[in-house]
C-alpha positions as a LaTeX table, in Angstrom:
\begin{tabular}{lrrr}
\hline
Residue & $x$ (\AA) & $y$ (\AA) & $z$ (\AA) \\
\hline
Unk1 & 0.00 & 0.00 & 0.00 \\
Unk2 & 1.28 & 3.38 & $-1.10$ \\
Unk3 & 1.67 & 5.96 & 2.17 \\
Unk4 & 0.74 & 9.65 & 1.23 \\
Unk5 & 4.51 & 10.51 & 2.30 \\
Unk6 & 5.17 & 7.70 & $-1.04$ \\
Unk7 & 2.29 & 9.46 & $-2.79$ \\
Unk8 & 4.04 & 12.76 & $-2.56$ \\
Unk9 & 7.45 & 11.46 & $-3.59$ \\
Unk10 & 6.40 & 9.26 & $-6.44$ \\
Unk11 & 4.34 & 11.98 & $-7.96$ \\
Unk12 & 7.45 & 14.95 & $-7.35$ \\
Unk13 & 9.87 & 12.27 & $-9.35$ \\
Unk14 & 7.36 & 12.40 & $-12.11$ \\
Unk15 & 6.85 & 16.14 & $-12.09$ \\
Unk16 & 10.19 & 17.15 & $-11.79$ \\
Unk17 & 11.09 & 14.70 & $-14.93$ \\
Unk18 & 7.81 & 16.42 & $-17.03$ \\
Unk19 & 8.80 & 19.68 & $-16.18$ \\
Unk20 & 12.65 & 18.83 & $-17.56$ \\
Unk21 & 11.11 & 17.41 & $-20.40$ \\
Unk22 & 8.93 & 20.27 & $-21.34$ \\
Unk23 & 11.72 & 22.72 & $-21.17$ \\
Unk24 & 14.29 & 20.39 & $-23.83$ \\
Unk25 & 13.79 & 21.10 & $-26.95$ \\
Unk26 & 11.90 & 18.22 & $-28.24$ \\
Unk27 & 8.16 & 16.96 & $-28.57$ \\
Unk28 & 5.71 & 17.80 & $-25.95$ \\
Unk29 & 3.64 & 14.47 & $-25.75$ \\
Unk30 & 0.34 & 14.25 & $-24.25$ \\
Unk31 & $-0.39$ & 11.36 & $-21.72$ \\
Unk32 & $-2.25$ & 9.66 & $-24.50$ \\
Unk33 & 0.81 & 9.91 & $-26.78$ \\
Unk34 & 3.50 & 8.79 & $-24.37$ \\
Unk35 & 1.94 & 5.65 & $-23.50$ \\
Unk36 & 1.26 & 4.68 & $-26.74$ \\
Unk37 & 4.94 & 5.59 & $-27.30$ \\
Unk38 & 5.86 & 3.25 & $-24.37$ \\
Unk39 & 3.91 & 0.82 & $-25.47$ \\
Unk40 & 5.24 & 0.18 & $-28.81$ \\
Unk41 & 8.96 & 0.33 & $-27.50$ \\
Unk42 & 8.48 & $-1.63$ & $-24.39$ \\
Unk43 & 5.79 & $-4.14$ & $-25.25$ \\
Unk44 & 6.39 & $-7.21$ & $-27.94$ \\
Unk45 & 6.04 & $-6.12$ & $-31.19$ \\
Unk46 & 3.94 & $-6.41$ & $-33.23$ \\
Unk47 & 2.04 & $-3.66$ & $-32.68$ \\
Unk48 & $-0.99$ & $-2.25$ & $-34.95$ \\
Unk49 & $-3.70$ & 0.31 & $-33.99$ \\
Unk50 & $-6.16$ & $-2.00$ & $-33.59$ \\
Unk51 & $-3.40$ & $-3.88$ & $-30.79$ \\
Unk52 & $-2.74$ & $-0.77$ & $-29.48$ \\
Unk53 & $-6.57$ & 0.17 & $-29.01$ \\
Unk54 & $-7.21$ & $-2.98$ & $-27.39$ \\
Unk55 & $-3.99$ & $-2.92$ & $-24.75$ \\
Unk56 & $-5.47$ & 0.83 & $-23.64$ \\
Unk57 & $-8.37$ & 0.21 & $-23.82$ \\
Unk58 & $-8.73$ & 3.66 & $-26.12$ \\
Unk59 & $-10.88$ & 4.20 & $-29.47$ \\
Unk60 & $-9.08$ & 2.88 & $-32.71$ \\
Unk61 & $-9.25$ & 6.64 & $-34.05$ \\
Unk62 & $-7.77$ & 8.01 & $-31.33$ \\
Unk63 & $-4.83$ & 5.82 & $-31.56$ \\
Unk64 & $-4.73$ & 7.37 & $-35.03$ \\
Unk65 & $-4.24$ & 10.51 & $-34.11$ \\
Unk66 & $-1.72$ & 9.54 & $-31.56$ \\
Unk67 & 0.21 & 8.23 & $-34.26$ \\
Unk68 & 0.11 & 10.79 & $-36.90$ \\
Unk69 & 1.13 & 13.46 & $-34.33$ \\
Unk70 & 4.70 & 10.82 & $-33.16$ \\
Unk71 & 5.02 & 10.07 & $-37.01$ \\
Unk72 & 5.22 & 14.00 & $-37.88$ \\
Unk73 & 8.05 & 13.95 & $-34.78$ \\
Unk74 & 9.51 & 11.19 & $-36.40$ \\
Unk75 & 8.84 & 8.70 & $-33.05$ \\
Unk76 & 6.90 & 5.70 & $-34.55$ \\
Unk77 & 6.95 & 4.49 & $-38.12$ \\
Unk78 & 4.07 & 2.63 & $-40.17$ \\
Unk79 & 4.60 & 0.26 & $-42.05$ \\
Unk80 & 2.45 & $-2.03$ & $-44.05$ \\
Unk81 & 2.10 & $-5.78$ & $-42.93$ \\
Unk82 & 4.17 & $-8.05$ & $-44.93$ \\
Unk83 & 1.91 & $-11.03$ & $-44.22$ \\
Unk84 & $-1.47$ & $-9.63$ & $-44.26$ \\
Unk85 & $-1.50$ & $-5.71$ & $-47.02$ \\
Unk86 & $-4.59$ & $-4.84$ & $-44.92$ \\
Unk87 & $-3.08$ & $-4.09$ & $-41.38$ \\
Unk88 & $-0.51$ & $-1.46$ & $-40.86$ \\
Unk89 & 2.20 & $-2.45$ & $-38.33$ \\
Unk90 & 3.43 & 0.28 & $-36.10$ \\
Unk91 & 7.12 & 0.56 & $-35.49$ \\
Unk92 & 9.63 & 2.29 & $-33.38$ \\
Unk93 & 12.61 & 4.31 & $-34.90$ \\
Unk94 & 15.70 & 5.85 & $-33.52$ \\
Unk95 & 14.57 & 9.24 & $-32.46$ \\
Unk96 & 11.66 & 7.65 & $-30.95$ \\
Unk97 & 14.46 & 5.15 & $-29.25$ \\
Unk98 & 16.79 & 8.52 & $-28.19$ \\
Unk99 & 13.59 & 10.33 & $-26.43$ \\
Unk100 & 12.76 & 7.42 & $-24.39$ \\
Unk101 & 16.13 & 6.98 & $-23.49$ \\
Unk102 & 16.27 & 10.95 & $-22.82$ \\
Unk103 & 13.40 & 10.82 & $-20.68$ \\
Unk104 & 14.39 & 7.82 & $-18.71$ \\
Unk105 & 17.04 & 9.89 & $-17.77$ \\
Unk106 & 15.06 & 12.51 & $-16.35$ \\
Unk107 & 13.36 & 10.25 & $-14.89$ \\
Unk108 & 16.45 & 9.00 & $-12.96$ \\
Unk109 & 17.83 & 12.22 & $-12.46$ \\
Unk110 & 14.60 & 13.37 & $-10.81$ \\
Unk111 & 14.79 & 10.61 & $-8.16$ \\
Unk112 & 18.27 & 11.19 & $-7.79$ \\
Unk113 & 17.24 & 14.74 & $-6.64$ \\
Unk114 & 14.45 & 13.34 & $-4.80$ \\
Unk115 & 16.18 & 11.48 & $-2.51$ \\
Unk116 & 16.91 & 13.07 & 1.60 \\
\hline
\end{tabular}
């Protein structure tokens, strides 16, 4: 069970890290956006919007959206699926790859600061 002394630190880790991140000069993702963006790197591929819908339990459209906003930052990639023309497969890429690794470190340098 989390304490509200935990509740306090957890959630100053995680503003500290989207404050950093909205001052670098990079995307501004919404909440929507990043964990789709997690999803697709951390989860086993492969991943298509309908996947995607189902794992966040979000609409198929606005997955869509989602995706056309971290395609035009050059996150995610589509591709179509080799096996079956119909389905699009979603894909990471190396920016994507460098923000995530950019933001863990905030991440980690927020509860670095965090600790007494």
């Amino acid at each position: 069970m989390t304490t509200g002394d935990d509740v306090k630190r957890i959630l100053n880790i995680w503003h500290h890290a989207v404050v950093e991140s909205v001052r670098h000069d990079g995307p501004d993702l919404s909440a929507r956006q990043m964990a789709i963006l997690l999803t697709v790197y951390l989860a086993p591929p492969p991943h298509t919007v309908r996947g995607l819908a189902v794992a966040l339990a979000i609409s198929k459209p606005a997955v869509s959206r989602a995706l056309d906003a971290m395609g035009a930052f050059g996150l995610v990639r589509r591709r179509a699926d080799e096996r079956d023309r119909r389905s699009v497969v979603i894909l990471p890429t190396v920016k994507g790859t460098m923000f995530l690794n950019d933001f863990a470190e905030l991440v980690d340098s927020a509860k670095e600061e965090d600790r007494p």
